[in-house]
N, C-alpha and C positions, 0 to 999 in steps of 0.2 A: 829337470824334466824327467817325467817318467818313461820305461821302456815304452809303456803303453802309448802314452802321449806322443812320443818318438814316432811308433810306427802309425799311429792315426793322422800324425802330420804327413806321415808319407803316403798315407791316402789321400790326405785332402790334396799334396802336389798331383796327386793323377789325376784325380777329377778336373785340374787346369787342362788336360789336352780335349779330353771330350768333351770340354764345356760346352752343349750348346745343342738343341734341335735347333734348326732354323724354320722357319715360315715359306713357304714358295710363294714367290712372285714373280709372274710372266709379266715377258712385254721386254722392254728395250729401252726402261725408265730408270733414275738412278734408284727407285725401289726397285728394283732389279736387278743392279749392280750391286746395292746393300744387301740385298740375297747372297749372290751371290759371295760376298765377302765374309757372310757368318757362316756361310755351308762350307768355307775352304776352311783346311785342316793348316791351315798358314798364319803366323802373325799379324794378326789386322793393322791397315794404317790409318795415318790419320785423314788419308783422300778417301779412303771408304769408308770411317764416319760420317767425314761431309757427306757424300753422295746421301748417306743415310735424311741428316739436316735440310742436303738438298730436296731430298723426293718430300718430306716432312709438310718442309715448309712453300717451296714452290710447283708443286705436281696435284694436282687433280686426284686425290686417290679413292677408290670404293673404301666402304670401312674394311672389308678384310683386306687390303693392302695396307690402309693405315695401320691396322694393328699388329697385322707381319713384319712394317719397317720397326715398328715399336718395337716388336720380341728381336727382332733382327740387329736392332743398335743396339741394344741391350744386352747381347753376347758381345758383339765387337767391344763395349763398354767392359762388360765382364772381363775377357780375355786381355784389355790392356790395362788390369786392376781398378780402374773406378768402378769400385760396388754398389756403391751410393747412388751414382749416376746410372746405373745398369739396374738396378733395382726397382729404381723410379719408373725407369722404362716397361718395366715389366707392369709396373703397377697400371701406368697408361694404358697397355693392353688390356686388359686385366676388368680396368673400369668400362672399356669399349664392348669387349666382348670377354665373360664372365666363364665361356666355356673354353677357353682358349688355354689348352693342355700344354702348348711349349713354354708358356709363359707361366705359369706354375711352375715346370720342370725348373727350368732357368733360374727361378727366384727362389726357387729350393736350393740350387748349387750357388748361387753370390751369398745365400744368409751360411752357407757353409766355411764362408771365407770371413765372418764377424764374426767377434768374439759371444759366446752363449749362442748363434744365433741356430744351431742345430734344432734349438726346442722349436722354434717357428720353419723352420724345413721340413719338419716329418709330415705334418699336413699337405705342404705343398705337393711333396713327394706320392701323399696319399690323394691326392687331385688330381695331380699329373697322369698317374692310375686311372683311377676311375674315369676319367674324359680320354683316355685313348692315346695316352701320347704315343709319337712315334719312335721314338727313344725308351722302352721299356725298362731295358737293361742299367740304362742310367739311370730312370730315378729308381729301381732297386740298389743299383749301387751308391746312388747320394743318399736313399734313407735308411743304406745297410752304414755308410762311415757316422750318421744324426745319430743314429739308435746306439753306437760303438762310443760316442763323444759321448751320450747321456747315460752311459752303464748300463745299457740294454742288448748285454753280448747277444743273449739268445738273439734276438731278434733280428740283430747285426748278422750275424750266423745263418739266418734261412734268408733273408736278403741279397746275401751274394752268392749266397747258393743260388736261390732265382735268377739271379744278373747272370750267372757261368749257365746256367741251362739257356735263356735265352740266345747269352752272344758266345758258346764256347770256345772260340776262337779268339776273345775279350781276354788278356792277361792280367787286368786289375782282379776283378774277381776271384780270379785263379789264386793270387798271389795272396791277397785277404785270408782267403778258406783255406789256405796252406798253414794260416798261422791258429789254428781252431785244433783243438783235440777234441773229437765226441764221444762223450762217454752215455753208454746205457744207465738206465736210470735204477 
């Protein structure tokens, strides 16, 4: 393995903590508790998937509930490494409601976790964008590590520079752009 390879693997480990915009879901439902499970900065377990399965399949939901528990299980999925399973989730979203920016973001960081699958992230990442997510800084910084995996330094380069101006307080970023020399042209 190469330097490079080395240190984009140690991007792609950071991108595991912030994995995730979550969806908001009001109310006092287990799509609510499944909210609440993907918005915590904690280990998810396997009673917060259920709850997810639960609100799913036994709860009444509007479709923007349904498609928040969607992007919602779909991190917890992510976060306990089924990609595949998290993906899918996302995809579910995704078919429901086509604008639905966390669910991009999110299937932009699980395809960062499959082998090649950077080449299908950087759109997600560019969707994520363009529809508003609220995690800006994230998908700058998933399609600054996509652009870095496909030899797209420049690109990687002004990416996390974006992600540091947005969250400068954000140390992934930081520590990215520390590894960059700029030289005038």
């Amino acid at each position: 393995m190469t330097i490079g390879r080395i240190i984009v693997a140690a991007a792609l480990a950071a991108l595991a903590v912030p994995a995730g915009a979550a969806v908001t879901v009001l109310g006092s439902t287990s799509a609510r508790l499944c909210f609440e499970a993907a918005d915590a900065r904690i280990a998810p377990s396997r009673d917060s998937l259920m709850r997810c399965d639960q609100a799913l399949t036994e709860e009444n939901l509007t479709d923007y509930d349904r498609v928040a528990t969607y992007v919602n299980r779909g991190i917890l999925r992510l976060r306990m490494g089924n990609f595949d399973s998290a993906i899918a989730d996302f995809d579910l979203a995704l078919a429901r409601d086509p604008n639905q920016a966390e669910a991009y973001l999110n299937k932009g960081v699980a395809l960062l976790r499959k082998p090649d699958g950077w080449a299908q992230a950087v759109p997600l990442f560019d969707a994520a964008l363009a529809k508003k997510t609220r995690r800006p800084a994230l998908a700058y910084y998933g399609r600054g590590v996509a652009n870095e995996l496909g030899g797209h330094v420049k690109e990687a380069y002004f990416d996390y520079r974006e992600a540091s101006r947005i969250e400068p307080k954000w140390h992934d970023p930081q520590a990215e752009l520390a590894r960059f020399t700029v030289r005038e042209p």
